[in-house]
N, C-alpha and C positions, 0 to 999 in steps of 0.2 A: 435251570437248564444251562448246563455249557458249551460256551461256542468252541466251535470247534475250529483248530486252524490250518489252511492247507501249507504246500510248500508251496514257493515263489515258483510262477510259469516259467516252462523251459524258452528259449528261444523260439522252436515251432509253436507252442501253444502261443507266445505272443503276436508271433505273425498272423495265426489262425484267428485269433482276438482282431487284429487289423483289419485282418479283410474282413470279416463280418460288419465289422463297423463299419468300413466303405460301402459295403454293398448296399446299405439303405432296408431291401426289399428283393425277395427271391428263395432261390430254394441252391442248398451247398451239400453236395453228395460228402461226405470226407471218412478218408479212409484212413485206419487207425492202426499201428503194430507198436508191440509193448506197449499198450497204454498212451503210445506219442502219436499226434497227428502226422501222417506222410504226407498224404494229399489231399488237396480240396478240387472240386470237381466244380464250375456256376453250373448250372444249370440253366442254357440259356433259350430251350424252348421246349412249349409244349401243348400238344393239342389235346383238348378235350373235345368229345363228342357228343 
């Protein structure tokens, strides 16, 4: 089987990479055009009933 190789992440995808790794633990809405990350969204609350 051959591995397959991506391209190196763009500047957004690496920032998107950052914050996920900060985060630890939680939930990240993110919003996507052309295939690139725009926005990440935390998600900082939520009630369950």
């Amino acid at each position: 089987m051959e591995r397959q190789e991506y391209p190196k992440p763009t500047e957004k995808e690496e920032q998107l990479l950052k914050l996920i790794r900060e985060l630890g633990f939680g939930e990240i809405h993110i919003y996507v055009a052309n295939g690139q990350p725009v926005r990440a969204e935390e998600i900082k609350k939520s009630i369950k009933f």
